[in-house]
Backbone as a ProteinNet text record, in pm:
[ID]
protein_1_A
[PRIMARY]
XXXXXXXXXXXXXXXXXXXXXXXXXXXXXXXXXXXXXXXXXXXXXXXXXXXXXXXXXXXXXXXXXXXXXXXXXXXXXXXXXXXXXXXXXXXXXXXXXXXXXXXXXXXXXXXXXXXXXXXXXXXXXXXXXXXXXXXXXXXXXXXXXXXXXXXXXXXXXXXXXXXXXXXXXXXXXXXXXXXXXXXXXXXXXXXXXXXXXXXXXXXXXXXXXXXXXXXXXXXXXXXXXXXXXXXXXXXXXXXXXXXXXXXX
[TERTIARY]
-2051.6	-2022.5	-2146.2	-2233.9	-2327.8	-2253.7	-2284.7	-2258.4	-2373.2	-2328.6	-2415.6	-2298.9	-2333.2	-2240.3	-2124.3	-2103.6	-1992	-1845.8	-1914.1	-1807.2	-1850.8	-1934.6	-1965	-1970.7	-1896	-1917.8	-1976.7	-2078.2	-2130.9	-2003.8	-1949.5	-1842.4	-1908.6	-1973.5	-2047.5	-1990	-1983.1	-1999.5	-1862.8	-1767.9	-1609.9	-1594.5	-1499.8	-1480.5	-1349.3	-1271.4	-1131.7	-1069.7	-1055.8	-981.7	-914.2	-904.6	-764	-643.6	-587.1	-483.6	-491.5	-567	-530.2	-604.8	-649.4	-700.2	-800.7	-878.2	-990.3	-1066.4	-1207.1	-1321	-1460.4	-1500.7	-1585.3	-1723.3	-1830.4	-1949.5	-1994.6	-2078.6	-2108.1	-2235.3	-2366.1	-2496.8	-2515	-2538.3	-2606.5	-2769.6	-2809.1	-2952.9	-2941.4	-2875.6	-2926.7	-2851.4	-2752.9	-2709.2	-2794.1	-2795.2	-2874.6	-2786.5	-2654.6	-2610.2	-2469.9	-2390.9	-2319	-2217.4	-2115.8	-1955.3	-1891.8	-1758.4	-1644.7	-1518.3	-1462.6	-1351.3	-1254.6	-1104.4	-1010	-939.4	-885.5	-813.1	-644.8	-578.3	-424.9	-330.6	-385.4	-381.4	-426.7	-462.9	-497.2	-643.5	-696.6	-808.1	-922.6	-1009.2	-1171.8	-1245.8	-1332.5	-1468.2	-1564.1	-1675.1	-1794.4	-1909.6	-1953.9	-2084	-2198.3	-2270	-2403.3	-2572.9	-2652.6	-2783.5	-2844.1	-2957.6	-2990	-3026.9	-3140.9	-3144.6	-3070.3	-2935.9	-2833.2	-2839.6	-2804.8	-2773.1	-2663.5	-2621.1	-2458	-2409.4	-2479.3	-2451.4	-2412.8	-2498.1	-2481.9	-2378.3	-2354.4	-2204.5	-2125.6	-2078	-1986.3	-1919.7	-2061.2	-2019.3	-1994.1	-2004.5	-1977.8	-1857.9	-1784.8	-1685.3	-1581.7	-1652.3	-1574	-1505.6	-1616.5	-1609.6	-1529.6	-1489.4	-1421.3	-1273.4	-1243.8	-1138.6	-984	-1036.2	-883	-828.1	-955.8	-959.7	-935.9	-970.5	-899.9	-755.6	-748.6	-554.8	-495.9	-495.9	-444.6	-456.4	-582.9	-564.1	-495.3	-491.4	-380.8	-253.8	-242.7	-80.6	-75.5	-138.3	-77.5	-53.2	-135.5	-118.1	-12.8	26.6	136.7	264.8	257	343.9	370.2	294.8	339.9	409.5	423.7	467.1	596.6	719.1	838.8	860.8	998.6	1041.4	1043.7	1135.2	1086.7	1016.3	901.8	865.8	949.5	934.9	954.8	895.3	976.5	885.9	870.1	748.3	716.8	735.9	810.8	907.2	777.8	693.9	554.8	448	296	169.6	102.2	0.9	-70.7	-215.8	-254.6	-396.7	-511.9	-512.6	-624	-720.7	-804.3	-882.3	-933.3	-780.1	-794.2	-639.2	-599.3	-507.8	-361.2	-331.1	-228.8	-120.6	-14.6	128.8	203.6	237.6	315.3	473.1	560.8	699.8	786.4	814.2	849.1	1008.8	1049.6	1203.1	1237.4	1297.2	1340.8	1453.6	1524	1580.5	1637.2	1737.5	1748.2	1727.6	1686.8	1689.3	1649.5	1704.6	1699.4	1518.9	1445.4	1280.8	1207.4	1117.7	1027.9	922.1	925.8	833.7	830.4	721.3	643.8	604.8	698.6	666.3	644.9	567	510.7	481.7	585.3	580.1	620.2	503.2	535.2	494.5	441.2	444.3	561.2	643.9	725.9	685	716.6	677.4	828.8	901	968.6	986.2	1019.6	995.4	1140	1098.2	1269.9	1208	1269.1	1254.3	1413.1	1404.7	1530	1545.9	1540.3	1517.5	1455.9	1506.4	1449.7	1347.7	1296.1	1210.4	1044.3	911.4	866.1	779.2	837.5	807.8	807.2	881.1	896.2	809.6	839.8	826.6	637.5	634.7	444.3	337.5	380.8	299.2	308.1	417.2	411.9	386.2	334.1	261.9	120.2	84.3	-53.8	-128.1	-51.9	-45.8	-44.8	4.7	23.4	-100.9	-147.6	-274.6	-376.4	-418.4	-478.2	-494.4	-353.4	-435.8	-405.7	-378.3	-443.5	-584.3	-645.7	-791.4	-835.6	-807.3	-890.8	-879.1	-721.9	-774.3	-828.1	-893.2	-914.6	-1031	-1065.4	-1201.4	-1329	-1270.5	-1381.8	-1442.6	-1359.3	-1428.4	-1516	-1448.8	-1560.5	-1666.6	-1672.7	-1770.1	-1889.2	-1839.9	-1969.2	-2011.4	-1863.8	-1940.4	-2084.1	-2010.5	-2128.4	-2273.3	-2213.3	-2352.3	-2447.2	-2372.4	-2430.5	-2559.1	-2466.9	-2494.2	-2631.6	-2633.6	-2755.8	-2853	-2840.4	-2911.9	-2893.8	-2805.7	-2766.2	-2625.5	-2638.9	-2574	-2478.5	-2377.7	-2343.6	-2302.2	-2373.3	-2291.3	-2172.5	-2078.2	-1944.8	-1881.8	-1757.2	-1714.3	-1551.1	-1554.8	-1434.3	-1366.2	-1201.8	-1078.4	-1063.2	-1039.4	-959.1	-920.5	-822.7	-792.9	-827.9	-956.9	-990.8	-986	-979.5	-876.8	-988.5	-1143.1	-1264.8	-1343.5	-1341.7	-1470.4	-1432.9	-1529	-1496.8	-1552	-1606.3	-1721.6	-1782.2	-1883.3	-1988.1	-2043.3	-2193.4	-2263.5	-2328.2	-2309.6	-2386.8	-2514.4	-2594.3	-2737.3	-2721.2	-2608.7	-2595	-2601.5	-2559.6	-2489.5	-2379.3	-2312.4	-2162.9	-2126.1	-2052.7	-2004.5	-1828.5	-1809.1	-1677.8	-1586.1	-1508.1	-1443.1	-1317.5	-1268.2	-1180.3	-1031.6	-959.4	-894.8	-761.7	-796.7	-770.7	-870	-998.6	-1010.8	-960.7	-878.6	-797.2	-685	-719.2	-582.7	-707.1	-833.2	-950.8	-960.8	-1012	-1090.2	-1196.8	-1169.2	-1280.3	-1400.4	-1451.9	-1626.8	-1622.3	-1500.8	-1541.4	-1548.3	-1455.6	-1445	-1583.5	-1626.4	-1813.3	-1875	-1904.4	-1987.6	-1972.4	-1878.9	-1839.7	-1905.8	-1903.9	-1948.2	-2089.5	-2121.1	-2282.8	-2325.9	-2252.7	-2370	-2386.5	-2256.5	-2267.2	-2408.5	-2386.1	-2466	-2599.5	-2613.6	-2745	-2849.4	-2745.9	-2745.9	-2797.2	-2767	-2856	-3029.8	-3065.4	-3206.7	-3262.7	-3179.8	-3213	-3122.7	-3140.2	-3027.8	-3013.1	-3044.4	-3066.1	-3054.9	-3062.6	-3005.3	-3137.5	-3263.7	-3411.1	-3352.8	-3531.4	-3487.9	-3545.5	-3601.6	-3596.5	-3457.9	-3345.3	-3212.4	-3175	-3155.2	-3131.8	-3154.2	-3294.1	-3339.5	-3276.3	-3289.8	-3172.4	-3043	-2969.3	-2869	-2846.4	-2923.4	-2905.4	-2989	-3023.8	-3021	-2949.3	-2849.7	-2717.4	-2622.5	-2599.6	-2473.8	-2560.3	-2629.2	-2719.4	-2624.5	-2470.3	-2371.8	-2361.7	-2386.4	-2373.2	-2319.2	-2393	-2370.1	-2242.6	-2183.3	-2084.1	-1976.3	-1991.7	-1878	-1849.2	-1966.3	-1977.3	-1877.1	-1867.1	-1831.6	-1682.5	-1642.5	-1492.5	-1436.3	-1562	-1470	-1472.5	-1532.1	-1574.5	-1404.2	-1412.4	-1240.9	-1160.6	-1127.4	-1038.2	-932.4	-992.6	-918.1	-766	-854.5	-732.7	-615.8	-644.3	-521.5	-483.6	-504.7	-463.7	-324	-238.3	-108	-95	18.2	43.3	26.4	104.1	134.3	-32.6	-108.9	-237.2	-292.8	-290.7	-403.1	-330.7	-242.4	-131.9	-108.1	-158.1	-113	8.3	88.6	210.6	274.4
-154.8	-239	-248.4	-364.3	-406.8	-418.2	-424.8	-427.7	-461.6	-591.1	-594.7	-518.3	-392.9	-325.3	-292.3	-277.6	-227	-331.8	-493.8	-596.6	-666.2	-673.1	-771.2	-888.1	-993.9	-1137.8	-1197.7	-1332	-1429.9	-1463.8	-1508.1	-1586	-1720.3	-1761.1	-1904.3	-1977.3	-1887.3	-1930.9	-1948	-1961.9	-1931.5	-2074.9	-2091.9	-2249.8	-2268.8	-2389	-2352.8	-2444.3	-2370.3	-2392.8	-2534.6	-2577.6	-2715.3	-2628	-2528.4	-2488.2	-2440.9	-2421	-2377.6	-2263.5	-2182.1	-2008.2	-1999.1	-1933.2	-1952.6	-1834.2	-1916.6	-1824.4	-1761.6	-1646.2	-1593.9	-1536.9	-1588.5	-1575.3	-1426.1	-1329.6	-1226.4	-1195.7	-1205.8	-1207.6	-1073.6	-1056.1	-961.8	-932.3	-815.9	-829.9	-787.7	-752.7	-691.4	-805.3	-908.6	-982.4	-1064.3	-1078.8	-1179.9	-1312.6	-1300.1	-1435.9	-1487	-1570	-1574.2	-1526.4	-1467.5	-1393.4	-1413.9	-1404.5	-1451.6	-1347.7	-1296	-1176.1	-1220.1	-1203.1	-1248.1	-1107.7	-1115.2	-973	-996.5	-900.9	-892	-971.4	-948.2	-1004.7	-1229.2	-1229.7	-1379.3	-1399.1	-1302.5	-1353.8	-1361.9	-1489.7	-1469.7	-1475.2	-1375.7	-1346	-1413.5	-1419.3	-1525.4	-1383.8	-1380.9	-1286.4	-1364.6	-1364.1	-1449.4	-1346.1	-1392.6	-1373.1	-1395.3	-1332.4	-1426.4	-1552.6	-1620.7	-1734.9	-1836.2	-1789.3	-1906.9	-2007.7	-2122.1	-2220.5	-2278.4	-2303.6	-2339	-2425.2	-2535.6	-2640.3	-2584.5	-2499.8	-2425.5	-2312.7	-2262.3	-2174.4	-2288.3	-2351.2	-2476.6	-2526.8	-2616.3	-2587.7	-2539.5	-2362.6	-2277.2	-2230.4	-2237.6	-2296.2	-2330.4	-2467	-2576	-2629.9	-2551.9	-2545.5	-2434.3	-2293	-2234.7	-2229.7	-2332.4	-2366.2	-2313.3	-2397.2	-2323	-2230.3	-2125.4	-1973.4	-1922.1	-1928.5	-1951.4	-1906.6	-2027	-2026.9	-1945.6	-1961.9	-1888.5	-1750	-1699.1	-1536.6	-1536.1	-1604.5	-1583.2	-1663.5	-1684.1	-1706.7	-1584.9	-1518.9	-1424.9	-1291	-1262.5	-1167.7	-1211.2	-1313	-1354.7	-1303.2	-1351.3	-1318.4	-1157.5	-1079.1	-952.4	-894.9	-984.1	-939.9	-992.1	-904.3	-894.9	-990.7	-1046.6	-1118.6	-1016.4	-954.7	-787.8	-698.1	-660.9	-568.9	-403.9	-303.9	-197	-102.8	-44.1	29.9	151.5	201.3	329.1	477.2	536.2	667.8	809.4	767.6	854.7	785.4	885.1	822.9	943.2	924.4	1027	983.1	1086	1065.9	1114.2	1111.6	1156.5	1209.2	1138.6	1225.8	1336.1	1367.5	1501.1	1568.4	1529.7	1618.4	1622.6	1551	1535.3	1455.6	1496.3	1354	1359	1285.2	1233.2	1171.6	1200.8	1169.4	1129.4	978.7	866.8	899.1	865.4	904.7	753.6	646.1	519.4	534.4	487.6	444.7	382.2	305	161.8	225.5	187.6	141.5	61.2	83.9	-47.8	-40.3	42.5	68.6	151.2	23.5	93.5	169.2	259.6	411.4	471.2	550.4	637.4	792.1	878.7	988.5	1068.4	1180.2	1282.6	1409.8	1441.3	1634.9	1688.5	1824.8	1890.3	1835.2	1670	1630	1535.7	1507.3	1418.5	1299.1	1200.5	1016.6	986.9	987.7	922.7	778.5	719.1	571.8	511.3	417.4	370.4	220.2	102.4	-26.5	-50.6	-194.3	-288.1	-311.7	-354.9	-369	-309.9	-242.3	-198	-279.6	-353.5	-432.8	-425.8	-458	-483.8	-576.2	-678.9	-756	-622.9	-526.4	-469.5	-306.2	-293.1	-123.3	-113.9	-232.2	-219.5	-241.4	-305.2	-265.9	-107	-49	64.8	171.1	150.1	221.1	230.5	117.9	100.9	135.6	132.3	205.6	365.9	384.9	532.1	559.5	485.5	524.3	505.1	429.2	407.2	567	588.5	692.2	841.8	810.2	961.9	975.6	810.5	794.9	836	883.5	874.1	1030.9	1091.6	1270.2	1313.5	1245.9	1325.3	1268.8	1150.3	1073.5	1078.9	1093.5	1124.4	1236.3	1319.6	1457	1448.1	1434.7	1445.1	1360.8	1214.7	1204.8	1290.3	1331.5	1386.2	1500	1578.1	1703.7	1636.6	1529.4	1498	1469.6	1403.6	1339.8	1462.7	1568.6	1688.4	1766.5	1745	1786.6	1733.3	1616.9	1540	1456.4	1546.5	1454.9	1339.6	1275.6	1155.7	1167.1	1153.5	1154.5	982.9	955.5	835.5	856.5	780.5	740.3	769.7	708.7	683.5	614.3	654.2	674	550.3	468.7	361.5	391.9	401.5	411.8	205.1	146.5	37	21.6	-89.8	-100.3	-292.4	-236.2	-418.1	-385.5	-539.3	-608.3	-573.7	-646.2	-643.8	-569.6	-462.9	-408.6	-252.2	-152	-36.6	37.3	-61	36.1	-60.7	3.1	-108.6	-5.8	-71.4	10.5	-39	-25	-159.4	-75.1	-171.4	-151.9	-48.4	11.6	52.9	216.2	215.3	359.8	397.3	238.8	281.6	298.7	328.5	312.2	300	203.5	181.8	206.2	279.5	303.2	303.8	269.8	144.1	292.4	342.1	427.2	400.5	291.6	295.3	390.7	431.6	544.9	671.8	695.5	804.2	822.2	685.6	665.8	700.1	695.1	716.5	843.3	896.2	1014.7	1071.9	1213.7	1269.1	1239.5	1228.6	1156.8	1014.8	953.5	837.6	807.9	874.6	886.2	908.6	1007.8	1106.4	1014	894.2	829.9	720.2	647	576.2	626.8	737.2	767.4	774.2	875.4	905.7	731.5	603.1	506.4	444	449	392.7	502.1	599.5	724.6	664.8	656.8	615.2	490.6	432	266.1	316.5	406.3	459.7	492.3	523.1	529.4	404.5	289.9	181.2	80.9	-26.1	-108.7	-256.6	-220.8	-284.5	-233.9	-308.4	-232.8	-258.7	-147.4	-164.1	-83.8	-69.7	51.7	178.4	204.2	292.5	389.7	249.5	293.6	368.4	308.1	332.2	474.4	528.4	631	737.4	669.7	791.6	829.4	676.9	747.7	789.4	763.5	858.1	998.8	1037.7	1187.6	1245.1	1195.6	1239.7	1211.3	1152.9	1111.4	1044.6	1106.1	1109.5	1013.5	990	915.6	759.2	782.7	617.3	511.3	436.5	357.9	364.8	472.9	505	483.6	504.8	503.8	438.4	343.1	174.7	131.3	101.4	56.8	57.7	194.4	242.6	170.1	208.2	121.3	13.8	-66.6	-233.3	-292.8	-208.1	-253.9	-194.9	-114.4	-17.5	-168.2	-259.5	-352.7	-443.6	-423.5	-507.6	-400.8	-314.9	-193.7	-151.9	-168.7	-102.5	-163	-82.1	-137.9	-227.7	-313.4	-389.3	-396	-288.4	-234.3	-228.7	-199.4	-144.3	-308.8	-357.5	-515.7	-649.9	-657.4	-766.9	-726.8	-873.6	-929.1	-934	-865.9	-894.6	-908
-172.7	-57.6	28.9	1.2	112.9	253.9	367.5	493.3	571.7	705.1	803	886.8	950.4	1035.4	997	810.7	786.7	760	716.4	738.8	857.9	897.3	1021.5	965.2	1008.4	980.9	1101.3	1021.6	1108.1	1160.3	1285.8	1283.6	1303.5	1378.2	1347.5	1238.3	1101	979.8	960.4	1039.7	989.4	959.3	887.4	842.9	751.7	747.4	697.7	555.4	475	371.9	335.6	241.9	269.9	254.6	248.9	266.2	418.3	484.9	596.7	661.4	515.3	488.8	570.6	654.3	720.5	656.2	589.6	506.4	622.8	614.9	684.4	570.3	668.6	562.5	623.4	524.8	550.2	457	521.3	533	460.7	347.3	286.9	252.6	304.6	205.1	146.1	58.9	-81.7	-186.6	-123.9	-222.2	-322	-436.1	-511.6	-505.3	-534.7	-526.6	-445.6	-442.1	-375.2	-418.1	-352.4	-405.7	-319.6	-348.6	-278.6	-330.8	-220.2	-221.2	-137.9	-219.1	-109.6	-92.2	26.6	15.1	52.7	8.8	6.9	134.2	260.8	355.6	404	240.3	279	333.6	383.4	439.1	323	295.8	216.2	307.8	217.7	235.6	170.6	224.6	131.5	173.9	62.7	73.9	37.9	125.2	86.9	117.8	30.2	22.1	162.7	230.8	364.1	349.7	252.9	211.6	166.2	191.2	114.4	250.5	244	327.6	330.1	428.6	467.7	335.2	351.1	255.1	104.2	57.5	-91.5	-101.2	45.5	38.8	61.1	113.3	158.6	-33	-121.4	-199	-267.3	-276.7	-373.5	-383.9	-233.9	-150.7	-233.6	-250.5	-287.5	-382.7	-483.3	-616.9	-678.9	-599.2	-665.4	-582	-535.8	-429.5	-505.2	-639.6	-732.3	-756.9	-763.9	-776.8	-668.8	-513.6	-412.1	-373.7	-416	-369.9	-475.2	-615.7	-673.6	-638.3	-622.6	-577	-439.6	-396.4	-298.7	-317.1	-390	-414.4	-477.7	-599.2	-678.3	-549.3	-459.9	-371.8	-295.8	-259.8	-189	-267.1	-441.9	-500.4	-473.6	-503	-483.3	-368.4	-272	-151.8	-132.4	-122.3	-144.4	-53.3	-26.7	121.1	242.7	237.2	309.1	257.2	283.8	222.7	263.7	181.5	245.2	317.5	414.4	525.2	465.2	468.6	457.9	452.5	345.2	371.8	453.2	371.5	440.3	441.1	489.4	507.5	418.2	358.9	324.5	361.4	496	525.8	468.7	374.5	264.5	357.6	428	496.4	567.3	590.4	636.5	597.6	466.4	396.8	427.3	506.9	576.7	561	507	486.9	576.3	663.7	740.2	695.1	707.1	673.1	778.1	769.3	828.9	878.3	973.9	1028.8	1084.4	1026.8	1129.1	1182.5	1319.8	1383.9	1494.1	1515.8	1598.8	1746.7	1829.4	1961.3	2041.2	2198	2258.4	2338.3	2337.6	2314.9	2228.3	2199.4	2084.3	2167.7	2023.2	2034.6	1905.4	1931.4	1786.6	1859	1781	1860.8	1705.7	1718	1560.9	1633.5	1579.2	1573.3	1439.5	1387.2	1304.7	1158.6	1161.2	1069.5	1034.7	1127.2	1106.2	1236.9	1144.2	1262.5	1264.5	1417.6	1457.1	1527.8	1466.7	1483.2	1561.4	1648.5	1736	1723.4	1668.6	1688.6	1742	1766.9	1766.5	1654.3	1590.8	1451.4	1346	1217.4	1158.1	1029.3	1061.2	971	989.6	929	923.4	1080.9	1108.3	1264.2	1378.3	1336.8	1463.8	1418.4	1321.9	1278.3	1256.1	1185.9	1147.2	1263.6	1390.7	1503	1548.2	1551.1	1575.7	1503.7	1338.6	1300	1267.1	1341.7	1350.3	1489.2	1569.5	1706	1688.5	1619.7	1586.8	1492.6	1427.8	1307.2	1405.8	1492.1	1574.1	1703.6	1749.5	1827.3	1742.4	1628.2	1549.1	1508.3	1507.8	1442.2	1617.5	1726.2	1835.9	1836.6	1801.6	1840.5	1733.4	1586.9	1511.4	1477.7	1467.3	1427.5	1522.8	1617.8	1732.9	1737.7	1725.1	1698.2	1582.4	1508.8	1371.3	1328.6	1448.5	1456.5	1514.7	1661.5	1737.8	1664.5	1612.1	1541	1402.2	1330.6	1185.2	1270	1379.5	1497.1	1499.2	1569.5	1609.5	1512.9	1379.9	1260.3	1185.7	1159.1	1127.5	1256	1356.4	1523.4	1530.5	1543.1	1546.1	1642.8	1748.3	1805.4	1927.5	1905.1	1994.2	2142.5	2164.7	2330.6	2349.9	2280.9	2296	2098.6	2101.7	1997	2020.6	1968.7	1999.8	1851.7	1838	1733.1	1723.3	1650.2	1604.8	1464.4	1467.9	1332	1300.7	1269.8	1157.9	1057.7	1024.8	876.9	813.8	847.1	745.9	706.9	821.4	834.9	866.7	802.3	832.2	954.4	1022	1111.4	1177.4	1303.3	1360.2	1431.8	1472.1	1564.7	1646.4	1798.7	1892.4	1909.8	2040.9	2001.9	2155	2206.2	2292	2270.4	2160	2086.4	2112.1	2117	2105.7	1961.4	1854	1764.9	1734.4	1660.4	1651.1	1518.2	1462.4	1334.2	1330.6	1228.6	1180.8	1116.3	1227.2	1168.1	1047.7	975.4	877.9	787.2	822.2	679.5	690.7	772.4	786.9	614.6	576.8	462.9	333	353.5	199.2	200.5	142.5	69.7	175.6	200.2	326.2	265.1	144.3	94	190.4	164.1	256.3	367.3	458.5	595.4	591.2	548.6	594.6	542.5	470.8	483.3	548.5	637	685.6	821.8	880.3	980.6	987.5	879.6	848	833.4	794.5	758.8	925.8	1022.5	1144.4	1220.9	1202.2	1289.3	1243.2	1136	1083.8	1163	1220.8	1261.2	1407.7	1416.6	1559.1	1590.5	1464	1455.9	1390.5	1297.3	1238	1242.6	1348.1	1400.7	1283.9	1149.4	1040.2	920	777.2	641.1	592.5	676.6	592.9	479.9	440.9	310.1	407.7	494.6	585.8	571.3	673.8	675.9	582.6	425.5	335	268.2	324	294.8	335.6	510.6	639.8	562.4	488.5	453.6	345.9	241	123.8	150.8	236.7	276.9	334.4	365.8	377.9	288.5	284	199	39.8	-46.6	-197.3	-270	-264.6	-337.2	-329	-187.5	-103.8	-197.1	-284.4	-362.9	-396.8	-496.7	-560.3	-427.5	-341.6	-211.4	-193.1	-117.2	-89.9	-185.6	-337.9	-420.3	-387.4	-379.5	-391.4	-268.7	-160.1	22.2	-9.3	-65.2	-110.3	-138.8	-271.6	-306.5	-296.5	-184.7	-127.4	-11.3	32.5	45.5	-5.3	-140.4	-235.2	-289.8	-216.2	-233.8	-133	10	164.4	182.9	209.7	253.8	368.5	320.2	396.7	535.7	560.5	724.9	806.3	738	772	801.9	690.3	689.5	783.6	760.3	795.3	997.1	982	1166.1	1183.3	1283.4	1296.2	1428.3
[MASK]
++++++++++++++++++++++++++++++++++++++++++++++++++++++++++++++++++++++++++++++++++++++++++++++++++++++++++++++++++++++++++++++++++++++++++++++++++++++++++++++++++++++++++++++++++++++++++++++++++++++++++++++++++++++++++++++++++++++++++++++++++++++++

């Protein structure tokens, strides 16, 4: 997985589908040619070379428009009319399963003790239940991701300003030129190799606000695998649950 900031898209470059789909271009240097990734959620991606020009993504676009929709119809297909809600979570990252408790009330809330997520909607569906478990993934990625950032910070001198929890659809990470850094507590759900390089590649972004081969160097002295990771977070997309990717 190349990254400008971990999934940063031009948005400039956003532009929309004849179905409707809205495609986002994403500036690679290391790309040689153009690619295109749709993910489970409906949204494409366009990965482009820095030298590509609008016009030659537009039609590259254009031309694989068929391929397009079909991958998103077939991902559509997989997605039940209701889907089902979640009996547990398993946070890979730090070892942890979580076991889901639903029931009705007249205010929603997400309360977790012991390892159990108590969940209260009006409804027990999907519209109501998957904001509140992303609210909940969200401030577990703040008491537990934060820390382990400043501690890895601490660890390799790289240290941030400030440490921001969210949950984006695209991107695993970002790093402003402030030394804020921002991570995407959805990798709470990957593999602790990935969480640690997810952090180690933002931390990195603190001494190199770019993907030189400098950077590159910073971070394969930490993290020697990188590549192999990248790869796995790359298409760790087309497998993230619903609840996680999906606007609701």
């Amino acid at each position: 997985m190349d990254t400008d900031q971990l999934k940063l898209f031009d948005e400039s470059h956003t532009q929309s589908l004849p179905d409707a789909a809205d495609w986002k271009v994403r500036v690679s240097p290391r790309a040689r040619n153009i690619k295109i990734q749709v993910y489970p959620h409906g949204g494409v991606e366009i990965v482009a070379p820095k030298r590509a020009r609008s016009k030659d993504i537009e039609a590259f676009v254009a031309e694989h428009r068929d391929w397009i929709a079909k991958t998103r119809s077939k991902f559509n297909e997989l997605r039940s009319p209701e889907p089902p809600l979640p009996a547990s979570i398993h946070l890979k990252a730090i070892d942890e399963v979580v076991n889901i408790h639903y029931q009705k009330g007249s205010q929603a809330r997400v309360t977790h003790k012991r390892g159990l997520l108590t969940l209260t909607a009006v409804e027990l569906n999907p519209a109501n239940c998957w904001p509140l478990l992303q609210k909940w993934l969200k401030q577990t990625g703040r008491s537990r991701l934060v820390n382990e950032t400043i501690e890895i910070g601490q660890a390799i001198g790289l240290e941030p300003k400030r440490v921001h929890i969210r949950l984006q659809r695209t991107r695993w990470g970002s790093c402003s030129s402030s030394g804020t850094i921002s991570l995407n507590a959805a990798v709470l759900l990957r593999p602790p190799e990935e969480m640690r390089y997810v952090i180690v590649h933002e931390l990195c972004h603190l001494q190199h606000m770019n993907h030189s081969k400098r950077y590159w160097r910073l971070v394969e002295d930490h993290i020697p695998r990188y590549r192999v990771i990248e790869q796995s977070l790359d298409a760790a997309w087309q497998t993230s649950p619903l609840w996680v990717v999906s606007k609701v």
